[in-house]
C-alpha positions in Angstrom: -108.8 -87.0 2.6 -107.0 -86.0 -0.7 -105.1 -82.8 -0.6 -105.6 -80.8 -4.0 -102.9 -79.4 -5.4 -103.0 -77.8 -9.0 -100.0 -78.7 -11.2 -97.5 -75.8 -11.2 -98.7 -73.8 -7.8 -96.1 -73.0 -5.1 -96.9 -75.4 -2.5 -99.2 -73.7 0.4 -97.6 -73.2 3.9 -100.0 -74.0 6.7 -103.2 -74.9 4.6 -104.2 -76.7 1.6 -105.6 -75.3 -1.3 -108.2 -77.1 -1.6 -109.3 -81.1 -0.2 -111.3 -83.6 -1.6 -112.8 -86.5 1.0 -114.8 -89.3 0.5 -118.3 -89.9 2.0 -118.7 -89.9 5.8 -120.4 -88.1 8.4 -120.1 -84.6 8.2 -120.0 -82.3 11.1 -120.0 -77.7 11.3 -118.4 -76.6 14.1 -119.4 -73.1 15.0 -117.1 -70.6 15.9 -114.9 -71.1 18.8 -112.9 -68.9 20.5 -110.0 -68.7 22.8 -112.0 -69.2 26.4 -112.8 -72.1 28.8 -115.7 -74.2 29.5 -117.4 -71.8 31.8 -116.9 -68.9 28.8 -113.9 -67.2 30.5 -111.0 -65.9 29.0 -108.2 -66.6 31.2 -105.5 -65.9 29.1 -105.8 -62.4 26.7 -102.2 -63.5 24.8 -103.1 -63.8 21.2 -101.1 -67.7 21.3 -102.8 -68.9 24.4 -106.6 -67.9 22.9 -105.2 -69.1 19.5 -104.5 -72.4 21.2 -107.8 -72.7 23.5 -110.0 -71.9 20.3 -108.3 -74.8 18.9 -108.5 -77.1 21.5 -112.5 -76.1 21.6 -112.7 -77.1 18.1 -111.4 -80.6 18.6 -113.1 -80.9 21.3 -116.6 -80.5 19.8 -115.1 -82.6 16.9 -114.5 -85.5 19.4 -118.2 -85.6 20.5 -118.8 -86.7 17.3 -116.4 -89.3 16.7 -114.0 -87.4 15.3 -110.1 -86.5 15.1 -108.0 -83.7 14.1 -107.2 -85.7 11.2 -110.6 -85.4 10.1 -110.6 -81.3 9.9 -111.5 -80.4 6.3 -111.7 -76.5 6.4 -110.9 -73.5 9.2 -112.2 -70.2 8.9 -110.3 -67.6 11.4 -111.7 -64.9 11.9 -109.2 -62.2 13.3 -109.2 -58.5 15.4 -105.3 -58.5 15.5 -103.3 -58.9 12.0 -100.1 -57.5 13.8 -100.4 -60.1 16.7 -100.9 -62.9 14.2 -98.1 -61.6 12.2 -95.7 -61.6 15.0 -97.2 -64.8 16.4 -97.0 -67.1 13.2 -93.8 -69.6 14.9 -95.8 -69.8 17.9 -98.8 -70.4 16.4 -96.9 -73.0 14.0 -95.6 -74.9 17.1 -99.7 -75.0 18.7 -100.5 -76.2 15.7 -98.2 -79.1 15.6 -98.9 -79.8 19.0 -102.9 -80.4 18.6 -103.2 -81.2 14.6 -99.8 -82.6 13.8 -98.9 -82.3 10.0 -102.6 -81.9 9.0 -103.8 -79.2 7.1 -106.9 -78.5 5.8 -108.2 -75.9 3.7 -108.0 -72.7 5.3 -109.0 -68.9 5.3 -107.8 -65.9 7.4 -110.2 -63.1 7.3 -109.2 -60.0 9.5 -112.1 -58.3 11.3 -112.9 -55.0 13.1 -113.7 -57.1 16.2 -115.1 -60.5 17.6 -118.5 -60.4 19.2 -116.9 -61.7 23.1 -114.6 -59.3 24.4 -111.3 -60.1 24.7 -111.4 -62.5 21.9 -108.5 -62.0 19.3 -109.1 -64.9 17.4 -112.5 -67.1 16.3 -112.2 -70.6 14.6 -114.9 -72.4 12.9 -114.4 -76.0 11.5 -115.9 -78.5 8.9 -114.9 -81.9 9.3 -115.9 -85.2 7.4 -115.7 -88.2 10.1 -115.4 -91.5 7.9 -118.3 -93.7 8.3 -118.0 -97.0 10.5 
């Protein structure tokens, strides 16, 4: 995966502004959010859904071969700008912990509301696994 960086932009922080990968097996991950296995939140903390809606993602990523590394684009979807605000060094260090210094290209859209209550936060993936 090539990160794509025009000549001349401030560097992104978090994300890439664009990425460019090779042929390989591609793989949509729908939305994910911040609840277990069994589709309970157990945890309401904007961080601790933040990280399980990760964690989901990679997880579904996995049955297909795949590794964080291999994450091309997130869309977030968000009901709570304020809590993300105020969360962003948290969310940095969750981050770290499940994608290490990988970043794909990225978009944060803020919503009225998530379709599964409590959800603060919805992630949905594109990854490119590299063929065998």
């Amino acid at each position: 995966m090539q990160a794509l960086q025009p000549a001349g932009w401030a560097q992104p922080v978090g994300y890439a502004n664009g990425v460019a990968v090779d042929a390989g097996r591609i793989v949509f991950i729908a939305g994910q959010v911040g609840w277990d296995a069994q589709q309970r939140f157990t945890r309401t903390d904007f961080v601790s859904q933040f990280d399980q809606a990760l964690a989901n993602v990679l997880e579904v990523l996995a049955l297909a071969g795949g590794r964080p590394e291999h994450v091309c684009r997130i869309t977030a979807y968000c009901c709570d700008k304020p809590g993300y605000v105020a969360a962003r060094s948290a969310l940095g260090e969750v981050w770290r912990r499940r994608m290490g210094r990988h970043f794909p290209a990225m978009s944060m859209i803020f919503v009225a509301d998530l379709l599964d209550h409590p959800a603060v936060i919805e992630l949905e993936a594109t990854a490119v696994v590299p063929a065998a």
